[in-house]
N, C-alpha and C positions, 0 to 999 in steps of 0.2 A: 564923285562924278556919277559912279551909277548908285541906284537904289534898291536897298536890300531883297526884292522882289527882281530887278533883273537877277541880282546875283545868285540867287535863287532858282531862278529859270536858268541859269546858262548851267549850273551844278546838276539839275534834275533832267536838261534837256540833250548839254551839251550845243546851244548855241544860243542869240540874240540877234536880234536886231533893232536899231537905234535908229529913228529915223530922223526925218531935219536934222543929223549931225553938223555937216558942213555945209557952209550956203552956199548957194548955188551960184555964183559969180567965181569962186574956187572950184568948183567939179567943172565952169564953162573952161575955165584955164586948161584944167588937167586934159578935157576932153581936145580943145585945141591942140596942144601939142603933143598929145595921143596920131592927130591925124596928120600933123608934121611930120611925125618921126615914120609913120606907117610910111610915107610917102618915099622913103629913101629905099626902099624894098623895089622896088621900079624895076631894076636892071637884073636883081637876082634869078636866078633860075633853081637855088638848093636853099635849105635852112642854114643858115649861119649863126657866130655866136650871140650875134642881135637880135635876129628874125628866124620865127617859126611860120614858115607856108603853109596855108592849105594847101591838099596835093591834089586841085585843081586850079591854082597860081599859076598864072600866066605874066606875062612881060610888060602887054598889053590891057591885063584886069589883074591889078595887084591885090593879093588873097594873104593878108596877113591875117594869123591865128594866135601870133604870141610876140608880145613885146619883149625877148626876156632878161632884158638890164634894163628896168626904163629908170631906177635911182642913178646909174649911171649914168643913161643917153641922156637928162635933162635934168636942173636942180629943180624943179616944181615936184617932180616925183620923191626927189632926195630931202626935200623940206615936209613933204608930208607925212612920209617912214619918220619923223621927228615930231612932229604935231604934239606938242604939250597938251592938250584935252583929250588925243587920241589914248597915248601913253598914259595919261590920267586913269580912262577908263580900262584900260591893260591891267596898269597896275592894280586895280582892282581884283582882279579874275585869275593874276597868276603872280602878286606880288611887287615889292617897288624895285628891285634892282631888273632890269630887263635885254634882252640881248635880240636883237634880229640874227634870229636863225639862217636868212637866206637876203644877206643886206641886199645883192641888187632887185629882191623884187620881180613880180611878173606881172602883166599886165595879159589878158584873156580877153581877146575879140571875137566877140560874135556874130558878125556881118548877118546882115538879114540875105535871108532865104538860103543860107549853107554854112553858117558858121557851127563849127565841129563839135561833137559830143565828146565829155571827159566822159568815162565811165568809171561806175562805183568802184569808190578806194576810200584807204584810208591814208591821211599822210603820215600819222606814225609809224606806218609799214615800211614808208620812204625813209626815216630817220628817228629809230627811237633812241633817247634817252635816257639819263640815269632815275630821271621821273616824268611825270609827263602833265607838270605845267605849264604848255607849250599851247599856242591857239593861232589861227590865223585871221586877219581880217580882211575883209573884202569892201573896197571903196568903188559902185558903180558907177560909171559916170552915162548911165541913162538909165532909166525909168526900167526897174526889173519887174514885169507882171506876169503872170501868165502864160501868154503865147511866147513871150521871146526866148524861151532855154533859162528861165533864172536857175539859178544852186540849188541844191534841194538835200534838205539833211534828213536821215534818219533820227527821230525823234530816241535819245537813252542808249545808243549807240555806241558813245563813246565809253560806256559802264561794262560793255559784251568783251566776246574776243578779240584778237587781232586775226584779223581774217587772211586764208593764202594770195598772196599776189604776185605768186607764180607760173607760167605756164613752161609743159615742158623740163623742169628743174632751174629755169631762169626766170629770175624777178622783171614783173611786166607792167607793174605801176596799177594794176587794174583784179578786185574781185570779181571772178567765175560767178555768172548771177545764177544758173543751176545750179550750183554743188553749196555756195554760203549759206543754204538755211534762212536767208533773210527776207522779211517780209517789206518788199517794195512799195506795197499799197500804202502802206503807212510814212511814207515821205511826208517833208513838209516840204514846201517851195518858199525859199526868203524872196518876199515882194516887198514890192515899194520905190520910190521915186528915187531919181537923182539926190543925191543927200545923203540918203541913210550910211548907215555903217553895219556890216555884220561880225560877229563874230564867231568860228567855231574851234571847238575841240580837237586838241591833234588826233586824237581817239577815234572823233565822228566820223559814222561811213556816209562819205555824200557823191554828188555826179551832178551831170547836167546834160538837156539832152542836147539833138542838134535845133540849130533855130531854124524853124521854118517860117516864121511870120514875116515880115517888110519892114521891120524898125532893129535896128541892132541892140548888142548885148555885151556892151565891153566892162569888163569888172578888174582893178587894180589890186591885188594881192599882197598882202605883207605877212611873213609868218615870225613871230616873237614866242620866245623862251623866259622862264624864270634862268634869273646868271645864273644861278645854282646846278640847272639843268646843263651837265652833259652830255655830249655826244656819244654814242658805243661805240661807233665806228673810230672816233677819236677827233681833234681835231691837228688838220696837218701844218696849219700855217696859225702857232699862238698869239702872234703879233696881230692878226687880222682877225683873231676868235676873238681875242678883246675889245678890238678897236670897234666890233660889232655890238660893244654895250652901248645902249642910247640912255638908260637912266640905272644910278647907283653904280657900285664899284664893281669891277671883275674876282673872284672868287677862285680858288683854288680848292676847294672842298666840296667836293661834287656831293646833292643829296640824294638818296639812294632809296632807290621803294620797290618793295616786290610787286613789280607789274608784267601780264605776258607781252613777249615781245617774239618775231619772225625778222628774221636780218635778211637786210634787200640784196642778197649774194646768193648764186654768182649773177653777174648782169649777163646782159645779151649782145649780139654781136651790134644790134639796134641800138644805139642809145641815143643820151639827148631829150627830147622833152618829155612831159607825160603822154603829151601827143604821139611821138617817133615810139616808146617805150608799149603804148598799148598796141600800136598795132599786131605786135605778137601776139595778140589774144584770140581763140579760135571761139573761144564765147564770149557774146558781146550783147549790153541787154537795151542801150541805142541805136537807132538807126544813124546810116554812116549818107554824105553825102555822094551820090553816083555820078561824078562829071559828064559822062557819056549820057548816058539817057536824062540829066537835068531831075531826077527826084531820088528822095531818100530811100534808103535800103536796108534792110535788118543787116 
């Protein structure tokens, strides 16, 4: 599926991107029932285990920020986490037996002119393992350029440390952009149209800012494991750790690599998404949407 020159690039970069992966009459699907399912958020007033708000959602202007079971809330979602070309090109990058690490999937809306900035992390911080053949990919279902907030990796990033993603003594889902030593300027931005596919590194430190521009930014999430790859935290429910293999058998011989690792403990009284988990950050290196005054805010 991929060629020795991606493989290449994602070892030296720590990510890819694939473009015309999936055609376009499949991302029109996904995006459709993307804006079904948002629609159900209507009556909410808090985040639930479905729905993440922006926390300027209203009743009357429905402000969804995160789909977060959409393999659950719909089989189009749950048929894609399986995609045979997808998995193809996986297997490439982190071997053939593979496991979705986080089977329901998140799906990351960027509504134009206030959809929310993640800020720099790493997801290995979130859940390292016993090695870290572990990648995520990202299925846009609109045109990521430029203006609209696309992902943005640090280029070799994922070869560095594991950076603190603590504030306070509680783990907050988000690196301190003063105190990391990391040079920002050197981002890349994954662009490119409806279709493509990215890939990155559990390793890599990325973020995204907020969208200011008039066209949205919704990007489908799927994060997969080498089976080999264990959890440190463990896993609590083994019937449903396996059942999370989509290719090859499940393994009981964890592989083991001396890699650094920061365990995401203790959490905070805040939990819940990457969204709810940063706002504990008292440094933050995007700007935030300000509902009151209608523009963004460092």
């Amino acid at each position: 599926m991929l060629s020795p020159e991606d493989i290449k690039a994602y070892r030296e970069n720590g990510y890819i991107v694939l473009h015309d992966f999936f055609n376009h009459d499949k991302i029109r699907e996904l995006s459709r029932v993307c804006n079904a399912l948002s629609a159900g958020a209507r009556d909410l007033t808090k985040n639930t285990a479905l729905f993440d708000l922006e926390e300027s959602h209203r009743p009357d202007d429905v402000r969804v920020r995160r789909l977060k079971r959409p393999t659950e809330m719909d089989p189009a979602f749950h048929q894609m986490a399986r995609d045979s070309r997808l998995l193809d090109a996986i297997g490439d990058l982190i071997g053939p037996a593979i496991r979705l690490t986080h089977p329901k999937g998140k799906l990351n809306i960027k509504a134009a002119g206030y959809g929310s900035a993640v800020e720099w992390h790493q997801d290995w911080a979130a859940y390292p393992h016993t090695n870290d053949d572990l990648l995520a990919v990202g299925i846009p279902l609109d045109d990521c350029l430029n203006d609209n907030a696309p992902m943005m990796i640090i280029p070799g990033s994922h070869k560095g440390p594991v950076h603190d993603h603590h504030v306070g003594g509680y783990y907050s889902s988000g690196i301190d952009p003063k105190t990391s030593g990391i040079d920002f300027s050197t981002a890349v931005p994954l662009t490119g149209r409806a279709g493509m596919v990215t890939f990155h590194h559990v390793r890599a430190v990325h973020g995204s800012a907020l969208n200011r521009s008039d066209r949205p930014r919704r990007l489908f999430i799927l994060q997969y494991a080498a089976a080999d790859a264990w959890p440190l935290l463990g896993a609590t429910d083994f019937a449903q750790f396996n059942e999370a293999i989509v290719r090859g058998a499940p393994v009981q011989s964890p592989r083991m690599e001396a890699l650094p690792v920061r365990i995401p403990l203790p959490l905070p009284e805040t939990q819940g998404s990457i969204y709810e988990q940063q706002l504990n950050m008292s440094q933050r290196f995007f700007e935030r949407y300000d509902d009151r005054s209608e523009t963004p805010t460092a």
